[in-house]
BAVO-713765 format. One record per residue: residue in one letter; x, y, z negated of N, C-alpha, C in turn. Coordinates in nm, 4 decimals. Each point is the difference from the previous one (the first is absolute). Layout:
<vexmar type="a" n_px="X" n_py="Y" n_pz="Z" ca_px="X" ca_py="Y" ca_pz="Z" c_px="X" c_py="Y" c_pz="Z"/>
...
This chain:
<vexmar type="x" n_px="0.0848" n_py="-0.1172" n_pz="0.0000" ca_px="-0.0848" ca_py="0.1172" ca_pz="0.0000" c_px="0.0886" c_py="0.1224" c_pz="0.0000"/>
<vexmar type="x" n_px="-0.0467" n_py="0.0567" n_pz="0.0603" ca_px="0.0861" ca_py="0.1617" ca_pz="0.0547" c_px="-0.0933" c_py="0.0890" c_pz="-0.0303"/>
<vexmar type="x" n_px="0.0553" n_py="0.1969" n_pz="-0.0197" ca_px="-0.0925" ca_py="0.0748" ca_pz="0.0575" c_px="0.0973" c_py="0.0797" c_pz="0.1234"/>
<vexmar type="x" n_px="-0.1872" n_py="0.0589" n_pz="0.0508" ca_px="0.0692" ca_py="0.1143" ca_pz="0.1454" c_px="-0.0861" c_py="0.0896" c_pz="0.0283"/>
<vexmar type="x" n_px="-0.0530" n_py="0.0464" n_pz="0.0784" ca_px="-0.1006" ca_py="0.0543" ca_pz="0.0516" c_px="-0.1384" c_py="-0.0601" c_pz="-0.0210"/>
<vexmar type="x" n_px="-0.0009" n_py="-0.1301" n_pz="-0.0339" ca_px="-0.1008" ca_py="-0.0784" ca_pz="-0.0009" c_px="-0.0466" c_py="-0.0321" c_pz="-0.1623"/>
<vexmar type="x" n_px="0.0367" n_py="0.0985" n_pz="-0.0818" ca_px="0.0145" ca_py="-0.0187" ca_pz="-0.1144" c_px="0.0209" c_py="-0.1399" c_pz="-0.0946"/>
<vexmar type="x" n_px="-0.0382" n_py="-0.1614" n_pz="0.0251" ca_px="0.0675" ca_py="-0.0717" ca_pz="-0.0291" c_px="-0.0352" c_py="-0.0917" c_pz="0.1006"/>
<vexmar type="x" n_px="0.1258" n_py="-0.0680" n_pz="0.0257" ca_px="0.0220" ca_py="-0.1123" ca_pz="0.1447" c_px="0.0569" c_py="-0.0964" c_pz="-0.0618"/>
<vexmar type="x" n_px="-0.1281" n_py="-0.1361" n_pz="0.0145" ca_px="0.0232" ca_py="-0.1119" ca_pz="-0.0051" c_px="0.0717" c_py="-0.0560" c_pz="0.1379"/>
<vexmar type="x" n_px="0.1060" n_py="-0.1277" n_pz="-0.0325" ca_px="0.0168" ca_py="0.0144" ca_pz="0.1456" c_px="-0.0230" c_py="-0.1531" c_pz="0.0462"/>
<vexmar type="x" n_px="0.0124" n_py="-0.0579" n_pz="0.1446" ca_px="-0.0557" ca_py="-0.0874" ca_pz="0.0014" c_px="0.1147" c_py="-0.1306" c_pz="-0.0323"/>
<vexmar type="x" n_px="-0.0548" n_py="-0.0945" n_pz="-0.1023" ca_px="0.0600" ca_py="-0.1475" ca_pz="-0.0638" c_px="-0.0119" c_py="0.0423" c_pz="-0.1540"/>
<vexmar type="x" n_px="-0.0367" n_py="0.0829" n_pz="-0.0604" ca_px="0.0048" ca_py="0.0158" ca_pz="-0.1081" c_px="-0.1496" c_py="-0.0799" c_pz="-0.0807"/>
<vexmar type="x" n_px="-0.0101" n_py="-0.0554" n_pz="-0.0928" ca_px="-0.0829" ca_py="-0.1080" ca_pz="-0.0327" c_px="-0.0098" c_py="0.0722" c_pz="-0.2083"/>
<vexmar type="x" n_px="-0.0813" n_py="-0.0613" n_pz="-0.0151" ca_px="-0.0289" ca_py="0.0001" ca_pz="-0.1601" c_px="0.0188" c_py="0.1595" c_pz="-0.0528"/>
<vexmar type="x" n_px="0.0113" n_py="0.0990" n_pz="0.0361" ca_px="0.0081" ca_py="0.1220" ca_pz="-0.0214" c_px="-0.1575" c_py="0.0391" c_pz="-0.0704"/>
<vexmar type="x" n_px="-0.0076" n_py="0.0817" n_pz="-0.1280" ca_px="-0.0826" ca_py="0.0728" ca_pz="-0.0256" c_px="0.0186" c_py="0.1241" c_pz="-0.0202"/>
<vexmar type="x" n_px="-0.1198" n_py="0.1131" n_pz="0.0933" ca_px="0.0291" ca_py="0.1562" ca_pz="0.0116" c_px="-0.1144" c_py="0.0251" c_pz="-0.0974"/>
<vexmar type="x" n_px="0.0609" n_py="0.0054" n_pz="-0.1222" ca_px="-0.0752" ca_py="0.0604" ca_pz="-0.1059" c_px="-0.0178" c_py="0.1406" c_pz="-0.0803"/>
<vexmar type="x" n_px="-0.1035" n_py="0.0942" n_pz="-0.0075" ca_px="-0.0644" ca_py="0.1300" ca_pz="-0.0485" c_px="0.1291" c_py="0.0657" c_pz="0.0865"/>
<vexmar type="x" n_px="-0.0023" n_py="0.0579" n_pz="0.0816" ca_px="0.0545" ca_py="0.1085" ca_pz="0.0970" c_px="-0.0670" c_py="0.0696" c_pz="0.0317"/>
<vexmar type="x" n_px="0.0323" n_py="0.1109" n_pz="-0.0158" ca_px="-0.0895" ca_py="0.1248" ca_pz="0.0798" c_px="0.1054" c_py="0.0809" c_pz="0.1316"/>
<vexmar type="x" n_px="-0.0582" n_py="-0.0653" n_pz="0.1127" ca_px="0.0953" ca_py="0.0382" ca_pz="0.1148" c_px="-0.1064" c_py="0.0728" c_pz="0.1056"/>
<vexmar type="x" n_px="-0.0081" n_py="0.2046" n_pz="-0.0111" ca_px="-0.0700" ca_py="-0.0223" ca_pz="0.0777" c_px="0.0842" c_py="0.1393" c_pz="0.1061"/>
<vexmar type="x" n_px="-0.0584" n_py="-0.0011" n_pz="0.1033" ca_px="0.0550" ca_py="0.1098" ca_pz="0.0906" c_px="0.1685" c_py="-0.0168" c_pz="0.0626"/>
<vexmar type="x" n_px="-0.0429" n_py="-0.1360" n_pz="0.0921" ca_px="0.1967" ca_py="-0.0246" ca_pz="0.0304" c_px="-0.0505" c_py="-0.0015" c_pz="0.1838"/>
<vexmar type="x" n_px="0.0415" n_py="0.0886" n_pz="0.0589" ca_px="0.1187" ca_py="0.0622" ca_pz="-0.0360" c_px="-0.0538" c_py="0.1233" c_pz="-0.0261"/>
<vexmar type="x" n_px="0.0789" n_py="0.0530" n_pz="-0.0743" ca_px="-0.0563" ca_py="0.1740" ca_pz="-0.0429" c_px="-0.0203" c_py="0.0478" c_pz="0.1176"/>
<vexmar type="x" n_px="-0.0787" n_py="0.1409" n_pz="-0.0109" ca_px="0.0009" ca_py="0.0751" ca_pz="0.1321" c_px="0.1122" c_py="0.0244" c_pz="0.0344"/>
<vexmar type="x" n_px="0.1244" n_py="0.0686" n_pz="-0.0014" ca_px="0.1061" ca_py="0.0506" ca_pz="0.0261" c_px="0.0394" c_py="-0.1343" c_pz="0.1394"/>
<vexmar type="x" n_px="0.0246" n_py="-0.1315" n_pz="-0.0347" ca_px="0.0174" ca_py="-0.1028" ca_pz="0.0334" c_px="-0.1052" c_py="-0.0170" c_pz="0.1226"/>
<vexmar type="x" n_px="-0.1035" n_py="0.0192" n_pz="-0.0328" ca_px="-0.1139" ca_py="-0.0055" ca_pz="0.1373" c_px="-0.0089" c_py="0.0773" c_pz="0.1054"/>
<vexmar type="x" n_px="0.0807" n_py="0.1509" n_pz="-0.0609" ca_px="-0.0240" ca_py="0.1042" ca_pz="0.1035" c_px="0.1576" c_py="-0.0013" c_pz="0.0875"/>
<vexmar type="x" n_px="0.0997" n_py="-0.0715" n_pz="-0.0524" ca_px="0.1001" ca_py="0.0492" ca_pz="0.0446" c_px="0.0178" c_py="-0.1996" c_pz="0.0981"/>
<vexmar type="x" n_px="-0.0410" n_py="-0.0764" n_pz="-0.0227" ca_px="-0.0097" ca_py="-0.1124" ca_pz="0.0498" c_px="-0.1065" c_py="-0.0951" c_pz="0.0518"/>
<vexmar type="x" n_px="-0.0983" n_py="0.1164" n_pz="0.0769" ca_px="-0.1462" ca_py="-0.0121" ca_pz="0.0381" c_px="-0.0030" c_py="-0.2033" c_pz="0.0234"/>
<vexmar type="x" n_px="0.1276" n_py="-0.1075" n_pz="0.0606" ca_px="-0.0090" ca_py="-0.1182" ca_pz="0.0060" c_px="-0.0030" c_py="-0.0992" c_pz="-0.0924"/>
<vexmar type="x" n_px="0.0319" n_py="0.0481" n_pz="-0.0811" ca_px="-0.0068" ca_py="-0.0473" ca_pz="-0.1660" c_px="-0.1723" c_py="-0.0118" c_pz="-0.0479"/>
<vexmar type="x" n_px="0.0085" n_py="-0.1327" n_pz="-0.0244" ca_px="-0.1365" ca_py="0.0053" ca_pz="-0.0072" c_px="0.0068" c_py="-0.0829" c_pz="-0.1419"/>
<vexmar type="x" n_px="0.0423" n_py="0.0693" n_pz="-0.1364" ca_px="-0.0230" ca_py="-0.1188" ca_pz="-0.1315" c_px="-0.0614" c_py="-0.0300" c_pz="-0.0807"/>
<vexmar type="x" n_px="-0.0312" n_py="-0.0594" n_pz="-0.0785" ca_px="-0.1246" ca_py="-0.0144" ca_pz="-0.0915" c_px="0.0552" c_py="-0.0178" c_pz="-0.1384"/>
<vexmar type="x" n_px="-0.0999" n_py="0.0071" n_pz="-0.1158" ca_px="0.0203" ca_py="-0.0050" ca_pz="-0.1118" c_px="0.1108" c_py="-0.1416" c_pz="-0.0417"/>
<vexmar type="x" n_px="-0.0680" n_py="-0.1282" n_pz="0.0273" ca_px="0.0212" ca_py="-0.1314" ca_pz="0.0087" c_px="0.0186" c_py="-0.0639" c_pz="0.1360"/>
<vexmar type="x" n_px="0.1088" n_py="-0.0447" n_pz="0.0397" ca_px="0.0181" ca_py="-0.0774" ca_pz="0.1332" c_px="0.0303" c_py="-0.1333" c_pz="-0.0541"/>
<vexmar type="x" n_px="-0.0772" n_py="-0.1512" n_pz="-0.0177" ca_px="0.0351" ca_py="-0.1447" ca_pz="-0.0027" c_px="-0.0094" c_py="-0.0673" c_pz="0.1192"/>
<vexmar type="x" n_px="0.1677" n_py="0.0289" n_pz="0.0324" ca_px="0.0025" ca_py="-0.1067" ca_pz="0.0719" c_px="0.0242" c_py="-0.1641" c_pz="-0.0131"/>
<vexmar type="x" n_px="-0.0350" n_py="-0.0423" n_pz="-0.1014" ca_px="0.0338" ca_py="-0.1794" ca_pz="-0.0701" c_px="-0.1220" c_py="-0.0237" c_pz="0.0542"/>
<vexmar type="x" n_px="0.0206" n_py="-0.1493" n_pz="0.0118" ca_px="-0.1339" ca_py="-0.0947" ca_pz="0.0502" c_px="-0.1440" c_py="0.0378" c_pz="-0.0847"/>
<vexmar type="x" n_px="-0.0807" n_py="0.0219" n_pz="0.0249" ca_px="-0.1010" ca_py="0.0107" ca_pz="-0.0554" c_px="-0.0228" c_py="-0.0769" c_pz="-0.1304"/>
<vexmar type="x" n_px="-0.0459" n_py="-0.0048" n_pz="-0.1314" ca_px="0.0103" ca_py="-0.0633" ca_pz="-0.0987" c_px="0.1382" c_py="-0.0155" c_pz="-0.0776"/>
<vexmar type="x" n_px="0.0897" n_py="0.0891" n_pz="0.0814" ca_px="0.1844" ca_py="-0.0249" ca_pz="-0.0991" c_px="-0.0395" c_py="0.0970" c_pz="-0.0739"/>
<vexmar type="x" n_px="-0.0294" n_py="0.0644" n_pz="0.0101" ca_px="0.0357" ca_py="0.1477" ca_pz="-0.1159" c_px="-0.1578" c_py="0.0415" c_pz="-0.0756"/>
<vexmar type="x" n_px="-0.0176" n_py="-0.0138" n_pz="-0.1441" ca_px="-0.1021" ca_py="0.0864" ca_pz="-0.0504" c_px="-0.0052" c_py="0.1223" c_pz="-0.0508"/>
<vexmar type="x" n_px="-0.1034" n_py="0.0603" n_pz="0.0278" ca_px="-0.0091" ca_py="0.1301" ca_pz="-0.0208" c_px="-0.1273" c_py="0.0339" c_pz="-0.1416"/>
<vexmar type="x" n_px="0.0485" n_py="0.0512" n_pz="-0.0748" ca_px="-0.0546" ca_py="0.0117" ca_pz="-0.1166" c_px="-0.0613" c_py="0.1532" c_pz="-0.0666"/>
<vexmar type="x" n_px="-0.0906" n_py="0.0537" n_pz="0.0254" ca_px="-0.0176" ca_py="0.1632" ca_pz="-0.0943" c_px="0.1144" c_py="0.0940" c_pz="0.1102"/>
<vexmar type="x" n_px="0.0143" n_py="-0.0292" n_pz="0.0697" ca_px="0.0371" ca_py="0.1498" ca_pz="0.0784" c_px="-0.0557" c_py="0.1065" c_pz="0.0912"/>
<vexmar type="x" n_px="0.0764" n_py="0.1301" n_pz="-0.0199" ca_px="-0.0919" ca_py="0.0758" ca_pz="0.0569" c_px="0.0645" c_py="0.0486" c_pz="0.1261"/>
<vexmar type="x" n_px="-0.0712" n_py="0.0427" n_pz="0.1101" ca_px="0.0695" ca_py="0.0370" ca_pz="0.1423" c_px="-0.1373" c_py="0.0460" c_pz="0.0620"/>
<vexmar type="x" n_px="0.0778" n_py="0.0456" n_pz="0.0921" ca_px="-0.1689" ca_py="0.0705" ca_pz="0.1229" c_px="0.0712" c_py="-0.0859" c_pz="0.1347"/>
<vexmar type="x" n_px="0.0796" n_py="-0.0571" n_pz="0.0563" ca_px="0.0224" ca_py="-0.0430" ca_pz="0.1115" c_px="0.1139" c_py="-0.1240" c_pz="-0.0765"/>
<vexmar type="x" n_px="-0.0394" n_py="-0.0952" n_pz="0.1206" ca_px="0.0604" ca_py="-0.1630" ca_pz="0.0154" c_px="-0.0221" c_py="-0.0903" c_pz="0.0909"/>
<vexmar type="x" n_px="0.0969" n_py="-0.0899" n_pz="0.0057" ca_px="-0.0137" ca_py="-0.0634" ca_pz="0.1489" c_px="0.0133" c_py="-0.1317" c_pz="-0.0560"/>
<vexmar type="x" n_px="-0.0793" n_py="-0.0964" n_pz="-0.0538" ca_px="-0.0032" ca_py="-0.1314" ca_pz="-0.0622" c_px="0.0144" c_py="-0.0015" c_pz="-0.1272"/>
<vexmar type="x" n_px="-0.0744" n_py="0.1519" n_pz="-0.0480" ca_px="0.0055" ca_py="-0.0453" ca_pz="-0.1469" c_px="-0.0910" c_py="0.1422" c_pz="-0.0580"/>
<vexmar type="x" n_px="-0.0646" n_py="-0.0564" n_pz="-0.1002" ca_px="-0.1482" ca_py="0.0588" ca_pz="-0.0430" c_px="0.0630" c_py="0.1437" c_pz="-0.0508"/>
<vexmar type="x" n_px="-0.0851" n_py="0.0768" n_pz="0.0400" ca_px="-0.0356" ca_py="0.1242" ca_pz="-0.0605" c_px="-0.1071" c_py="0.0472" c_pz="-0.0751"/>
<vexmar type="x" n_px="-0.0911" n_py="0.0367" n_pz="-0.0643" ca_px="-0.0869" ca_py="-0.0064" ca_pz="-0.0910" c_px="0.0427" c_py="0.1410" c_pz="0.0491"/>
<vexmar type="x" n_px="-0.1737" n_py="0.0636" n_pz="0.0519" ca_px="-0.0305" ca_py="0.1718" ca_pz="-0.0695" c_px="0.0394" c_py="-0.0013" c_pz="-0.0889"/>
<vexmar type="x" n_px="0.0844" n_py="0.1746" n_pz="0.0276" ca_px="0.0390" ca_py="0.0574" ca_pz="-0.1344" c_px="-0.1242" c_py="0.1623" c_pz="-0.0266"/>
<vexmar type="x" n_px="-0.0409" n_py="-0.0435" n_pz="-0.1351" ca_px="-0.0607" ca_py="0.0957" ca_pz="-0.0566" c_px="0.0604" c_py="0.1746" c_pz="-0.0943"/>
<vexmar type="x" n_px="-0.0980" n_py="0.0319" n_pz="-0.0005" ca_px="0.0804" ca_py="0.1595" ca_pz="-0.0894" c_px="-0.0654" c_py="-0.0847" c_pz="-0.1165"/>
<vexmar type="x" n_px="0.1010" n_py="-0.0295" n_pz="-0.0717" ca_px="-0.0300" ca_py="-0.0472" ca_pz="-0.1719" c_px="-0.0287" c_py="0.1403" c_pz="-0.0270"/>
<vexmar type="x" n_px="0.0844" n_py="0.0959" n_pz="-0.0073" ca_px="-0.0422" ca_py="0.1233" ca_pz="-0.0768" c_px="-0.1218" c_py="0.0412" c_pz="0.0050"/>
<vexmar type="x" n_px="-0.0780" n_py="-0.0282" n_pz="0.0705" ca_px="-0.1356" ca_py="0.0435" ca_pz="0.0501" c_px="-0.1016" c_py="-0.1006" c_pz="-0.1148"/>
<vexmar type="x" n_px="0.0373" n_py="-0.1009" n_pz="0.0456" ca_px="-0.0731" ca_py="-0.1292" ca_pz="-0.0753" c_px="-0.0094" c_py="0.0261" c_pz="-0.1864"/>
<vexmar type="x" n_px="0.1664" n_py="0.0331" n_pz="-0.0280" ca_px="0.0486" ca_py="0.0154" ca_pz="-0.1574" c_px="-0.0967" c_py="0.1444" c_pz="-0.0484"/>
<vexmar type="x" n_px="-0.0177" n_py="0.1022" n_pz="0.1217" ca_px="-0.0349" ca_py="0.1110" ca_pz="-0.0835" c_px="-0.1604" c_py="-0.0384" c_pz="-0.0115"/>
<vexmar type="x" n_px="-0.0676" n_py="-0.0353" n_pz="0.0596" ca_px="-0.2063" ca_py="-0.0293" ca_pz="0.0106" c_px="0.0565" c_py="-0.1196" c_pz="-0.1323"/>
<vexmar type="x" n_px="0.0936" n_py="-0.0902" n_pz="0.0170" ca_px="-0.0441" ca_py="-0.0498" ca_pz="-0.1499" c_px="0.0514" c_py="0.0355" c_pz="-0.1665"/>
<vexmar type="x" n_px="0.0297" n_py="0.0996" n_pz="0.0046" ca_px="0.0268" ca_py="0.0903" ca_pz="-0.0998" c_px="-0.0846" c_py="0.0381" c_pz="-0.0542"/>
């Protein structure tokens, strides 16, 4: 497991890996998008066989074989239950 632009890159042969509570979101930053319009990366890139790697409680807005779960404004949520 590496990072890059793709904020974390599984790569492919890697097996038994768990990506647990991460909050990876916005890769590649803008700076990175505007100056390398071909760059196309995501929060999470797994490339391992499908079923090698689990993914556990993390948070991201973009991924390419591996779950993202909406992310909410907690602050919004925390202040109505106050």
């Amino acid at each position: 497991m590496s990072g890059n632009t793709n904020g974390i890159l599984i790569v492919p042969g890697v097996q038994g890996t768990v990506i647990n509570r991460n909050v990876v979101v916005g890769n590649p930053p803008v700076q990175v998008s505007n100056s390398t319009p071909g760059e196309q990366g995501v929060d999470i890139r797994n490339g391992a066989t499908a079923g090698a790697t689990s993914f556990k409680g993390n948070v991201c807005l973009t991924g390419v074989n591996a779950p993202c779960p909406a992310v909410s404004k907690h602050d919004d949520k925390d202040k109505k239950e106050k």
